[in-house]
LOPA-99867 format. One record per residue: residue number from 0; residue in one letter; x, y, z of N, C-alpha, C in turn. Coordinates in steps of 0.2 Angstrom, whole numbers, plus 5000, padded with zeros to 4 digits. Layout:
N
> NUM,a,X,Y,Z,X,Y,Z,X,Y,Z
...
***
This chain:
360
> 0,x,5530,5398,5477,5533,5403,5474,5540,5402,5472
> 1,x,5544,5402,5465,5549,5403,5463,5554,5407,5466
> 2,x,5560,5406,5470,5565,5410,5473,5569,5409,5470
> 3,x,5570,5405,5466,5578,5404,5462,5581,5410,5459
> 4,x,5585,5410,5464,5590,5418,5460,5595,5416,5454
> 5,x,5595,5418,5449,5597,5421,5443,5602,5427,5444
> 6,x,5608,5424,5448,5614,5431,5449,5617,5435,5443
> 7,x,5616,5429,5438,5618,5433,5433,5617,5433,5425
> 8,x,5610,5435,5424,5609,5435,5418,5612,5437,5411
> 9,x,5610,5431,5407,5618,5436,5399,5611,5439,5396
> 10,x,5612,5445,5398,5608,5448,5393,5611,5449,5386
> 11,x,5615,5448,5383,5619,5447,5377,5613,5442,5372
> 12,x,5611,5437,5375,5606,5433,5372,5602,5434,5372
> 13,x,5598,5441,5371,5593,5445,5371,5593,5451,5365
> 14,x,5599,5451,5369,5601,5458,5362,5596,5457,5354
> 15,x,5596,5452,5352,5591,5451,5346,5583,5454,5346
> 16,x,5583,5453,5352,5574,5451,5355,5571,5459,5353
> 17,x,5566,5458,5349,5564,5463,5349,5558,5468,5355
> 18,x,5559,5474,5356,5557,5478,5362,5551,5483,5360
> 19,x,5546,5482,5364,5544,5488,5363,5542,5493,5369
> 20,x,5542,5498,5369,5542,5505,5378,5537,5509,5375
> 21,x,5532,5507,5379,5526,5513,5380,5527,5516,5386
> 22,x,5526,5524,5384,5525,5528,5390,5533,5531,5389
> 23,x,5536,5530,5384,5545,5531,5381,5547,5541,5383
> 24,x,5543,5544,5382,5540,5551,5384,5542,5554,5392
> 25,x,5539,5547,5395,5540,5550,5402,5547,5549,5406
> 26,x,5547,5549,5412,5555,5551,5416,5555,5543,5416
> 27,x,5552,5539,5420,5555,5529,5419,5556,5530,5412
> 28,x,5551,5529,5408,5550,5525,5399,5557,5529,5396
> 29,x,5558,5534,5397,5566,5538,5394,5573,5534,5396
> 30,x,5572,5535,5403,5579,5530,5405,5575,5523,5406
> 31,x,5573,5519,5402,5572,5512,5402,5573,5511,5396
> 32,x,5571,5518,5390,5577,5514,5383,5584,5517,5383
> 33,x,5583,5523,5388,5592,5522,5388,5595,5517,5392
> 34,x,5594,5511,5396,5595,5505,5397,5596,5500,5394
> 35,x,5591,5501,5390,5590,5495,5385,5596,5496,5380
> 36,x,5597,5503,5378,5601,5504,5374,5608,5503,5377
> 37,x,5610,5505,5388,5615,5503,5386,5618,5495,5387
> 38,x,5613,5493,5387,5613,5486,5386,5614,5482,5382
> 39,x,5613,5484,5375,5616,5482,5371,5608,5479,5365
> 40,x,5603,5482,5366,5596,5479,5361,5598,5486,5358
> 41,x,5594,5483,5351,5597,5486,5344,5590,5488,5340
> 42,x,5585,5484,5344,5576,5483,5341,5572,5485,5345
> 43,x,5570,5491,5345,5567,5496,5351,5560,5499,5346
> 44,x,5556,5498,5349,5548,5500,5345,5547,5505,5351
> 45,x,5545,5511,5349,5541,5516,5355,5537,5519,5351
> 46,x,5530,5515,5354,5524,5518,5351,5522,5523,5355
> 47,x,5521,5529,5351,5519,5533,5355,5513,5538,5354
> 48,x,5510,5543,5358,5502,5547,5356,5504,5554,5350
> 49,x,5510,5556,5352,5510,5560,5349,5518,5561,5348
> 50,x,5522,5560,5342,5527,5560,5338,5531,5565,5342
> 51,x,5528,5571,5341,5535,5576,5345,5535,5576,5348
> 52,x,5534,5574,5355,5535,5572,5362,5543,5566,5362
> 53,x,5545,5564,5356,5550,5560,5355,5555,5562,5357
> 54,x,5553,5569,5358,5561,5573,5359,5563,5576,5365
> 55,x,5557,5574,5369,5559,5574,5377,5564,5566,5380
> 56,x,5562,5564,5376,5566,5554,5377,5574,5557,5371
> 57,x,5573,5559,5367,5581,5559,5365,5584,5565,5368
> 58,x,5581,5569,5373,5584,5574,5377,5587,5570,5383
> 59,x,5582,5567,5386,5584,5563,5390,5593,5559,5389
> 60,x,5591,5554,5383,5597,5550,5381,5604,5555,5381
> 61,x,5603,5561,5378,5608,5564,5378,5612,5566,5386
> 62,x,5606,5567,5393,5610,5569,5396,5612,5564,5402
> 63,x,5607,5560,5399,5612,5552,5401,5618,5549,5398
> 64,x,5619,5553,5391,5626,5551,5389,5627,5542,5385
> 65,x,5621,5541,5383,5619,5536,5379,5617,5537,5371
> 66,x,5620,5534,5367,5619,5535,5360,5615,5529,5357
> 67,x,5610,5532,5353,5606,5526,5350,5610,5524,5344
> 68,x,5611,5521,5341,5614,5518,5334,5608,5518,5329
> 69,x,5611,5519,5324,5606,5520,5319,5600,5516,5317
> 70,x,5595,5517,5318,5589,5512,5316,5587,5510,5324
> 71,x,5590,5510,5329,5588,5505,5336,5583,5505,5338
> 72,x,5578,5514,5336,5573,5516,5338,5569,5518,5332
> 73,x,5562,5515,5333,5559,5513,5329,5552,5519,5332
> 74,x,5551,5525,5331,5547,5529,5335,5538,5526,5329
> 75,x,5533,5527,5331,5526,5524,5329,5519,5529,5333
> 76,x,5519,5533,5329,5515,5536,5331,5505,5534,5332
> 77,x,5505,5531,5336,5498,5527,5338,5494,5529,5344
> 78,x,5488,5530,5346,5485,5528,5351,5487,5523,5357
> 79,x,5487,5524,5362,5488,5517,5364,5481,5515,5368
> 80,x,5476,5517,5369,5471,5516,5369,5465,5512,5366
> 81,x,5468,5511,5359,5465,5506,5354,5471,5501,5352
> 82,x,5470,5494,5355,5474,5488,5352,5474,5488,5345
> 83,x,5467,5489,5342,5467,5487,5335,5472,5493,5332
> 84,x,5472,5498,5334,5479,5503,5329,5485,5499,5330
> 85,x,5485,5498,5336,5493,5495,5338,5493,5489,5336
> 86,x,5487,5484,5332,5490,5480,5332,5493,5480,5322
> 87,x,5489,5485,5322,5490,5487,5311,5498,5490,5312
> 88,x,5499,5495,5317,5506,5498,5317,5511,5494,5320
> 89,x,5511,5490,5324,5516,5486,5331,5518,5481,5330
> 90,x,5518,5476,5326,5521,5469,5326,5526,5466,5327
> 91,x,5527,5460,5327,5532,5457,5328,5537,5458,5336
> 92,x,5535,5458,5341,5537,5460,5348,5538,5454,5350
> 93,x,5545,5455,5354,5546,5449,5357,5544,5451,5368
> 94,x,5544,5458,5368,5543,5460,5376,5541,5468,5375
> 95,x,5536,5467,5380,5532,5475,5378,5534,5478,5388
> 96,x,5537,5482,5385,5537,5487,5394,5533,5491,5392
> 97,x,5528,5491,5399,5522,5497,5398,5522,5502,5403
> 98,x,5525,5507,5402,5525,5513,5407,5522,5517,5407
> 99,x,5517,5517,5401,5513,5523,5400,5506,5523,5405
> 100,x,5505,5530,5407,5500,5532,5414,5501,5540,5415
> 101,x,5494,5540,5416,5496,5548,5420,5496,5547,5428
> 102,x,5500,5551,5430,5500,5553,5439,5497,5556,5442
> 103,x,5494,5560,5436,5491,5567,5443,5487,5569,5437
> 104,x,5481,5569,5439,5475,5573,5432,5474,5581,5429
> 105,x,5480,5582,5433,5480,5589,5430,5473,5593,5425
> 106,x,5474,5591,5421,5468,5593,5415,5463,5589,5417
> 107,x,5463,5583,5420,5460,5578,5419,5454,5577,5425
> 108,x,5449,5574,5426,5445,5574,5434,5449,5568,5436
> 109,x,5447,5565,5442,5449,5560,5443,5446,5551,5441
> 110,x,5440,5555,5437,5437,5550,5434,5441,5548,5430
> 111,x,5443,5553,5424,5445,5551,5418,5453,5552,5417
> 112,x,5456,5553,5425,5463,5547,5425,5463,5541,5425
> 113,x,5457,5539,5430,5455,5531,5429,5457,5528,5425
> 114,x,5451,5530,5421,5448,5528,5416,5454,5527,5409
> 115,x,5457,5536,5409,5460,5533,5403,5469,5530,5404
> 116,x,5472,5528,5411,5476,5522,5414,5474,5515,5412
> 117,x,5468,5514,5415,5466,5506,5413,5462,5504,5407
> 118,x,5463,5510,5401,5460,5510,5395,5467,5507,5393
> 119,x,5471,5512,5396,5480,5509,5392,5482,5502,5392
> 120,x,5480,5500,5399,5482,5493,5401,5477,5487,5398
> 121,x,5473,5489,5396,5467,5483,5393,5470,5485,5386
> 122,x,5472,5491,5381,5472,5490,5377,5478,5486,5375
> 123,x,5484,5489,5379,5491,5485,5379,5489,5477,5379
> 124,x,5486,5476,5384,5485,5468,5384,5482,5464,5380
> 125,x,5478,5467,5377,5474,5464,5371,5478,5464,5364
> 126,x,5482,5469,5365,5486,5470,5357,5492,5464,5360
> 127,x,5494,5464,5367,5500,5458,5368,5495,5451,5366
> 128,x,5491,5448,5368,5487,5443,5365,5485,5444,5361
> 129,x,5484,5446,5356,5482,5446,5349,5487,5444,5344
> 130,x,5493,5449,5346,5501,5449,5341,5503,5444,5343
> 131,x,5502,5440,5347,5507,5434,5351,5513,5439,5354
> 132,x,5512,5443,5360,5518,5446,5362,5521,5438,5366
> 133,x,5527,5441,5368,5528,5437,5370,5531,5437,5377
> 134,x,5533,5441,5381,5529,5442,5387,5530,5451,5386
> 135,x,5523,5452,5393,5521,5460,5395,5526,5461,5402
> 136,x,5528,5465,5402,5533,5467,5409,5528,5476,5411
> 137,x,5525,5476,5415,5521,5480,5417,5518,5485,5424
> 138,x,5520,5491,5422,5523,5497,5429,5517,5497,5431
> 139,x,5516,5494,5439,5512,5499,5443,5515,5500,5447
> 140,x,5511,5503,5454,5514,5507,5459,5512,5503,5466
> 141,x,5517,5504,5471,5515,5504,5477,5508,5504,5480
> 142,x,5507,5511,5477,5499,5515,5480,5494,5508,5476
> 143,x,5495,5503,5474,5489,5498,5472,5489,5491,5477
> 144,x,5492,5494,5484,5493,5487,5486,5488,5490,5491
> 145,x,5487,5484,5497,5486,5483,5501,5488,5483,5509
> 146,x,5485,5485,5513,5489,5486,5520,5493,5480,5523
> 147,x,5498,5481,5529,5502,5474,5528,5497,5470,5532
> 148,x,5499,5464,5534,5495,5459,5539,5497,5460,5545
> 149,x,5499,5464,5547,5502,5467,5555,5502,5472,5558
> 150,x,5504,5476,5561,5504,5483,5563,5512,5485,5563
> 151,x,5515,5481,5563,5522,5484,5564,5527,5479,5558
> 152,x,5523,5475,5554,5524,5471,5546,5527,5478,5541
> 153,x,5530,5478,5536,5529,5481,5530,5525,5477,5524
> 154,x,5523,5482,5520,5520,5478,5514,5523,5474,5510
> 155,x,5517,5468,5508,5525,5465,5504,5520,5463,5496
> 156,x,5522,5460,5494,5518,5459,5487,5512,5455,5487
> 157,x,5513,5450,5491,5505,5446,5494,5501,5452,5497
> 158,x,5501,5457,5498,5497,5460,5502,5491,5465,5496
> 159,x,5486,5462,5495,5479,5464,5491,5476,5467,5494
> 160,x,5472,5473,5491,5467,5479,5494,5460,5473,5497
> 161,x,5457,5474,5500,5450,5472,5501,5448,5478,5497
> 162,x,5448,5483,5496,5443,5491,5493,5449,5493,5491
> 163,x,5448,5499,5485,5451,5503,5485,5446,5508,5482
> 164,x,5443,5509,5485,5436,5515,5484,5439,5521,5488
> 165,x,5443,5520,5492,5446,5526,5498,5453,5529,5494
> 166,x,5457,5525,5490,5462,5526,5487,5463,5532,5485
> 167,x,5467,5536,5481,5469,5540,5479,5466,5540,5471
> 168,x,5465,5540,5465,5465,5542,5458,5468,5536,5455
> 169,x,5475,5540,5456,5480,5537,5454,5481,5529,5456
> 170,x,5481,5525,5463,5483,5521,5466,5475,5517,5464
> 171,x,5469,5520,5461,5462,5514,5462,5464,5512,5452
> 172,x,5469,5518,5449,5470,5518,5441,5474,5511,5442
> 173,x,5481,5511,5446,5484,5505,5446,5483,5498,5447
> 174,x,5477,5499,5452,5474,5491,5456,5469,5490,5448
> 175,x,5466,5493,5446,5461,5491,5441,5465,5489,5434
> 176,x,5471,5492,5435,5475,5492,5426,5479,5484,5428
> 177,x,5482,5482,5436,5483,5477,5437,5480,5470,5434
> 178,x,5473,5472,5435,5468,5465,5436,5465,5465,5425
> 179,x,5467,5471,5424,5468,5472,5414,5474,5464,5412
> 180,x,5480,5466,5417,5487,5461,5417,5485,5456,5419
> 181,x,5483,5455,5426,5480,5448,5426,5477,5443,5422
> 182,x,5470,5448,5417,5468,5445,5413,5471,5443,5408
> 183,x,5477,5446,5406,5478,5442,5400,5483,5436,5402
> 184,x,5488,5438,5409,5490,5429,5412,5486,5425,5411
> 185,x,5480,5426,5413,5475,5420,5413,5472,5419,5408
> 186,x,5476,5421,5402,5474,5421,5394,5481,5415,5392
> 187,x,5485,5416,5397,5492,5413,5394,5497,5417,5392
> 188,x,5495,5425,5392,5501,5429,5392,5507,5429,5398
> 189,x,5514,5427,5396,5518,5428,5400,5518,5436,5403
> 190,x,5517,5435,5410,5518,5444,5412,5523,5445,5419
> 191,x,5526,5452,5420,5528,5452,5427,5527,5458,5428
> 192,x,5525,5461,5437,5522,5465,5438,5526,5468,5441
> 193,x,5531,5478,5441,5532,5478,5445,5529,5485,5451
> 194,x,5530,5486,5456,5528,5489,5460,5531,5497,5462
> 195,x,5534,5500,5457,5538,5504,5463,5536,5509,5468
> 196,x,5539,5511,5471,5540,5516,5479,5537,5524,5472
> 197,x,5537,5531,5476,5540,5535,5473,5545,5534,5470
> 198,x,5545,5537,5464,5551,5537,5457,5554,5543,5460
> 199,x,5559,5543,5462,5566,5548,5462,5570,5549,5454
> 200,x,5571,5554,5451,5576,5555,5446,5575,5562,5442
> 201,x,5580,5562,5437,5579,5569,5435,5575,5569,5427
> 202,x,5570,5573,5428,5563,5574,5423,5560,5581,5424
> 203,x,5555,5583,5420,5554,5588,5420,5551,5591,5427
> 204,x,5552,5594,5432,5551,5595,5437,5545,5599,5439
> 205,x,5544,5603,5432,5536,5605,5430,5532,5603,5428
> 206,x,5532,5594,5427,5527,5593,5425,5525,5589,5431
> 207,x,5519,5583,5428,5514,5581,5433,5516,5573,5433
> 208,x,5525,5573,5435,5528,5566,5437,5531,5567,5444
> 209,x,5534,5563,5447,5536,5564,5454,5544,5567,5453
> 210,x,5546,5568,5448,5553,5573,5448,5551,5582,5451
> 211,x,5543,5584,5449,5541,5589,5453,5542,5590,5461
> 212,x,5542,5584,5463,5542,5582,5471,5551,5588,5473
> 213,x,5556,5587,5468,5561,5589,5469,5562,5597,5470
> 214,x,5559,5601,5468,5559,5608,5471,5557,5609,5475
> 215,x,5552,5606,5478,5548,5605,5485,5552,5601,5490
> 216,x,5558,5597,5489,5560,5594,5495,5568,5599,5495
> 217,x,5571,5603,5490,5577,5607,5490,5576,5615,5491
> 218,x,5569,5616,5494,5570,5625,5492,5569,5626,5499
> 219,x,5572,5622,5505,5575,5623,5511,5567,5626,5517
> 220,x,5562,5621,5515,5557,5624,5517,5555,5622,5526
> 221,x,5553,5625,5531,5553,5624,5536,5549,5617,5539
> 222,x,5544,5614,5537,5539,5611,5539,5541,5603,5538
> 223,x,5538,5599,5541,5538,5593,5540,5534,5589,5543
> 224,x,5532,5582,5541,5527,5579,5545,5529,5574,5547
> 225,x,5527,5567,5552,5529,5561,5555,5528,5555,5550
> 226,x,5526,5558,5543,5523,5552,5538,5530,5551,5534
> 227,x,5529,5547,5532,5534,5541,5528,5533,5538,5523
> 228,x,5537,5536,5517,5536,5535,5512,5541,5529,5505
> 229,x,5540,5526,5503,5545,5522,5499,5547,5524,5494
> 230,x,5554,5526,5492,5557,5529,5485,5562,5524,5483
> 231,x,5563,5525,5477,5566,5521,5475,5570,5526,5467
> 232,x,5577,5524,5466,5578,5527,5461,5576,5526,5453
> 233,x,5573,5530,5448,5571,5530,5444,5576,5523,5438
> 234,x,5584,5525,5439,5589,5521,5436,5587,5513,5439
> 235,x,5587,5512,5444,5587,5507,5448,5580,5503,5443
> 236,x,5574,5504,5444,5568,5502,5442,5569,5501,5436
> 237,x,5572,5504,5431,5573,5504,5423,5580,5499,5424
> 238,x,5585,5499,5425,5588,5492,5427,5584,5484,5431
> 239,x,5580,5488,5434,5576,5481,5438,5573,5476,5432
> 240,x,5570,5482,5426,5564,5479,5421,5568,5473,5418
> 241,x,5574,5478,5417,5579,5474,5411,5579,5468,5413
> 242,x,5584,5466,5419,5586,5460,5424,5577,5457,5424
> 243,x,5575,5459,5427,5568,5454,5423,5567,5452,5418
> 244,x,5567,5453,5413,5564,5452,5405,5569,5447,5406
> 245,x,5576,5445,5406,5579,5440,5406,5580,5436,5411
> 246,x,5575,5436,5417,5574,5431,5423,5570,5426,5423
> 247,x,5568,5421,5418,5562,5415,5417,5558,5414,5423
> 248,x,5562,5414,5429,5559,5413,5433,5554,5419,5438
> 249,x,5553,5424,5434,5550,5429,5437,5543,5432,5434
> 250,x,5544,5428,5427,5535,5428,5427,5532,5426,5431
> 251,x,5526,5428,5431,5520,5429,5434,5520,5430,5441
> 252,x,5526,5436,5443,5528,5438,5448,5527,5442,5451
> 253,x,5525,5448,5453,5525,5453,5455,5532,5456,5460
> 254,x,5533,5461,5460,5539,5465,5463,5539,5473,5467
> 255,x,5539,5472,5475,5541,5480,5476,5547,5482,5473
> 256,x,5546,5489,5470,5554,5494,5471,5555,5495,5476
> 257,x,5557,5497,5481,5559,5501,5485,5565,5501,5489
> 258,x,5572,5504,5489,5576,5505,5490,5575,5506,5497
> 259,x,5569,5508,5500,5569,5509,5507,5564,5513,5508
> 260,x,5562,5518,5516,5558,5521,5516,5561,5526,5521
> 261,x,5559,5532,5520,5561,5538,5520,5553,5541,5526
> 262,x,5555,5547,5532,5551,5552,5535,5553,5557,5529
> 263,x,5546,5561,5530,5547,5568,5529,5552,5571,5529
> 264,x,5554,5572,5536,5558,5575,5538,5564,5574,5536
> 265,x,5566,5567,5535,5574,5564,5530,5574,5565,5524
> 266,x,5569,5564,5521,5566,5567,5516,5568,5574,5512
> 267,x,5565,5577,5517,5566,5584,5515,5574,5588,5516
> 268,x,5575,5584,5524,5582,5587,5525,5589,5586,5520
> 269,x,5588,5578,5516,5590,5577,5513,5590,5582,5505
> 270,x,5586,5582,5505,5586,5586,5500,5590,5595,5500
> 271,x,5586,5597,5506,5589,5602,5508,5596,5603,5510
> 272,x,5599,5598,5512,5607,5596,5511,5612,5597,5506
> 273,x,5608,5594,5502,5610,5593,5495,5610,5600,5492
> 274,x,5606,5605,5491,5604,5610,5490,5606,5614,5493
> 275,x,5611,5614,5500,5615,5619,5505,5608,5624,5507
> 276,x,5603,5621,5506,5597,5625,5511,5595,5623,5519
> 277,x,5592,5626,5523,5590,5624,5529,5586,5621,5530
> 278,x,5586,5615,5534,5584,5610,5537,5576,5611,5537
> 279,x,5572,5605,5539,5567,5608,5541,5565,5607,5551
> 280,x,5562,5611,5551,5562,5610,5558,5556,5612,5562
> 281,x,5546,5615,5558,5543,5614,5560,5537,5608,5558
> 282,x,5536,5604,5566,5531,5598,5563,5524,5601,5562
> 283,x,5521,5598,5559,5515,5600,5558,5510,5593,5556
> 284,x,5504,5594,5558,5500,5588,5558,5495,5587,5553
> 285,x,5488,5585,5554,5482,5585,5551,5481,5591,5550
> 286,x,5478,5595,5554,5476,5602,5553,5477,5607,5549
> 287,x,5485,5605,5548,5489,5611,5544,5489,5608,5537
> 288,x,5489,5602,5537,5489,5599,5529,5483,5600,5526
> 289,x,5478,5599,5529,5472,5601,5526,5471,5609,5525
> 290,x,5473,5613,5531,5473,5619,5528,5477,5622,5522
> 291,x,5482,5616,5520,5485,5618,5515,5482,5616,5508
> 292,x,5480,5612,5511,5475,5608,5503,5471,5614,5500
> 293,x,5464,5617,5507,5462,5622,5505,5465,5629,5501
> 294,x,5472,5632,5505,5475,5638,5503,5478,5635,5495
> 295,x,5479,5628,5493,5481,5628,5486,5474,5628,5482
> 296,x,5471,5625,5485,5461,5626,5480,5460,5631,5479
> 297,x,5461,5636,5483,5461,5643,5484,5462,5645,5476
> 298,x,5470,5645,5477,5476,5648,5473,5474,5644,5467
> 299,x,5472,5639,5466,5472,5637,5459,5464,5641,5455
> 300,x,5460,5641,5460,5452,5642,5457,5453,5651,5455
> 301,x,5460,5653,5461,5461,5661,5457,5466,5662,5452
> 302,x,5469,5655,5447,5473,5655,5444,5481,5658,5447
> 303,x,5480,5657,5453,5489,5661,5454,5493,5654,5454
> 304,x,5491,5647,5456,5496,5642,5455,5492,5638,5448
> 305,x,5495,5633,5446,5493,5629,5442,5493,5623,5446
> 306,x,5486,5620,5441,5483,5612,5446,5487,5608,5442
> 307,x,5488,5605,5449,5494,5596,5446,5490,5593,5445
> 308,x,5484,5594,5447,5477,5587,5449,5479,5585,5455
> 309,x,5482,5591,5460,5484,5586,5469,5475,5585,5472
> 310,x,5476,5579,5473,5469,5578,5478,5470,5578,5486
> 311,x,5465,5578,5490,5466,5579,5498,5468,5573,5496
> 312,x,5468,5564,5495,5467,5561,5498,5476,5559,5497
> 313,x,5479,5563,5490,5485,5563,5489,5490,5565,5495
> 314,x,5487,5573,5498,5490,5577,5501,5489,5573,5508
> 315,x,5486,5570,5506,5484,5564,5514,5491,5559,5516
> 316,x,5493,5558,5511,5498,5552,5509,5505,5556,5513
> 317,x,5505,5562,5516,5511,5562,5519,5511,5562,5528
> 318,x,5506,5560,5529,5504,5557,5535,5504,5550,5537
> 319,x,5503,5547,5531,5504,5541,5532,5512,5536,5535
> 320,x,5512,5531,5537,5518,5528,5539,5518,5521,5538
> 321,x,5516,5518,5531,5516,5512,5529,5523,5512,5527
> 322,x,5527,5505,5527,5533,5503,5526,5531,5498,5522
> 323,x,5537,5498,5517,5536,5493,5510,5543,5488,5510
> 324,x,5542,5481,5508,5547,5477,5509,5550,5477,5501
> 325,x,5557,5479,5499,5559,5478,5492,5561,5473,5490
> 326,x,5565,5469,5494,5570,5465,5495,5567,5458,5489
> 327,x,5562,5456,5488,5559,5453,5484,5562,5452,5477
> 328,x,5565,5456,5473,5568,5456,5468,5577,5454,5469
> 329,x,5579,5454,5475,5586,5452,5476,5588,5444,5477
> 330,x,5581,5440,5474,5581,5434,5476,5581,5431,5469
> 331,x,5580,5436,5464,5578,5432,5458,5583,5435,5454
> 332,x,5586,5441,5456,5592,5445,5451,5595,5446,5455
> 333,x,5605,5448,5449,5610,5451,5455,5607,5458,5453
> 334,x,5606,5460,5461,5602,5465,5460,5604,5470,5467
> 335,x,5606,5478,5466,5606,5480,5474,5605,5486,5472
> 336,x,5600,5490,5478,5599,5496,5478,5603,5503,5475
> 337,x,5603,5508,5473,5606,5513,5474,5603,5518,5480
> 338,x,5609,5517,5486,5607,5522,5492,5602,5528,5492
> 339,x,5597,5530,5495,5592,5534,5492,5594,5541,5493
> 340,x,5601,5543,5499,5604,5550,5499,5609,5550,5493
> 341,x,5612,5546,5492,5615,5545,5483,5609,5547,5479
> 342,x,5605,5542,5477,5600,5545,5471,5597,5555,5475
> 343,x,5594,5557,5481,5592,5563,5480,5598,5567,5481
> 344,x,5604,5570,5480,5609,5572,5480,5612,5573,5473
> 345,x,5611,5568,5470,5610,5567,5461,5606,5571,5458
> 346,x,5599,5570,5460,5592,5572,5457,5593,5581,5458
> 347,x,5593,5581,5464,5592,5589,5466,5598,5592,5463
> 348,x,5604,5589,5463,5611,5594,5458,5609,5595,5450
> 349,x,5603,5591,5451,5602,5589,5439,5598,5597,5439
> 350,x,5593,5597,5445,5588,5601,5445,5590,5608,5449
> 351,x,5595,5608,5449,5598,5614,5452,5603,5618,5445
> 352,x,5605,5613,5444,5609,5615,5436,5601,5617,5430
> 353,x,5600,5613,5431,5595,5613,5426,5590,5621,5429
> 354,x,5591,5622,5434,5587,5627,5434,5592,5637,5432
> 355,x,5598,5633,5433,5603,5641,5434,5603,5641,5425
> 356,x,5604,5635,5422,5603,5633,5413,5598,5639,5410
> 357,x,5591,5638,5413,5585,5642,5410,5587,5650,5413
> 358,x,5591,5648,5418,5591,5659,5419,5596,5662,5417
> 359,x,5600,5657,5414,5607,5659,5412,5604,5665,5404
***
């Protein structure tokens, strides 16, 4: 393996390179072209499903305080399911980031989140080998790995599933969109994989991204579990890409996100800090999660809550206490976390503002 750190890439010799961000719509893919852009690329393709959905990414830019320059963004209204449209619409790419994926099937069964994640990643890949991209830089998540090799190990990126038949939706859509990526490395596509924790940041907190997570960790709720989790800030990840795309030495790499790993109960309290709500301070185990599962299946089959698409095996995930190794990316870029009570302290104040905004 390649550990040669690259402290300090000129991304200045890139600025030319032309870029293209799928998934430009969501909470990463928005602040990854506001990155790009404060970095100084000037050649930005964002193919996207549907056209006015654009203007949740230039909502974004604005409240990040970023200005596009005239022409930088090149918006493409395409499928990204079929390479062959992309490849009639998309040419000439010098680096494809691909964010695009659903998280939670909301609309969707759990089949056909599968299905249509790793339809995105086959089709991505194929249009990157056919146009001659020239390298893929490619999101997946934690939930695609594998358990660590010890009991008291953290995860590290050597660590492969033997199954993931047990997995969650979402985490069986990453291992499989994974092994999409693979195939085009071993086509000769340059690629780098990265992995992150929980995305932390500020997005719509109604929809079906992990910015939802933040009104459930600030509205001062009692309850907690002994499970544990890896987050990582949204900013952070969308810098991580960049710092890769100009590290040579980090193709055919894979990379944890994770600023670190967090209990519920820090978790929560942390949020509710930030939010000047109370603490949490009832544990509660298997039994009660599960009965929460059921009280939401309830509420959704009588229309009083809306389905995120949350599964038991999701709601299971906060019981768990696997630890993820980040550090991995501090060997190849100058590269350091943003503390995780800074990033939820941020997120919760965006979404606290943003909520007094709509009732004003």
């Amino acid at each position: 393996m390649n550990n040669a750190r690259n402290t300090a890439p000129d991304l200045g010799k890139f600025h030319g390179r032309r870029i293209a961000v799928t998934g430009a719509t969501g909470m990463l893919g928005s602040h990854l072209v506001a990155e790009l852009l404060r970095a100084g690329y000037t050649d930005i393709t964002l193919p996207v499903r549907d056209a006015g959905r654009i203007a949740v990414t230039e909502a974004a830019l604005r409240r990040l305080g970023v200005h596009a320059p005239e022409g930088a963004l090149k918006i493409i209204e395409t499928p990204l399911t079929d390479p062959v449209r992309l490849d009639e619409k998309v040419r000439d790419i010098d680096t494809v980031f691909n964010c695009a994926a659903r998280i939670m099937s909301g609309d969707m069964t759990t089949e056909q989140l599968i299905a249509n994640n790793v339809a995105i990643a086959r089709s991505v890949t194929d249009w990157c080998l056919t146009t001659g991209v020239r390298k893929l830089i490619h999101v997946s998540s934690i939930s695609a790995l594998g358990n660590p090799t010890g009991p008291v190990l953290p995860v590290t990126e050597e660590c492969d599933p033997e199954s993931v038949t047990d997995y969650a939706a979402y985490g069986q859509s990453k291992y499989y969109s994974e092994q999409e990526v693979r195939r085009g490395a071993a086509a000769g596509l340059p690629t780098v994989i990265v992995s992150p924790g929980v995305i932390l940041g500020e997005g719509d907190t109604t929809g079906n991204n992990s910015a939802a997570l933040i009104p459930a960790i600030s509205c001062g709720q009692p309850f907690y579990t002994e499970g544990l989790m890896s987050y990582v800030d949204v900013r952070d990840v969308a810098r991580a890409m960049v710092l890769l795309d100009a590290a040579p030495q980090a193709v055919g790499e894979r990379f944890i996100l994770s600023a670190g790993d967090l209990s519920y109960r820090e978790l929560i309290t942390l949020g509710a800090r930030a939010a000047h709500r109370p603490r949490p301070f009832i544990r509660i185990g298997k039994g009660a999660v599960d009965f929460a599962y059921g009280c939401m299946r309830t509420g959704i089959a009588l229309h009083l809550i809306r389905d995120r698409g949350v599964t038991r095996e999701n709601l299971g995930s906060v019981l768990r206490t696997t630890r993820y190794d980040g550090s991995k990316i501090t060997r190849y870029c100058d590269f350091a976390y943003t503390p995780l009570p800074e990033t939820v302290e941020r997120v919760v104040a965006a979404s606290r503002n943003r909520k007094k905004k709509r009732e004003a």
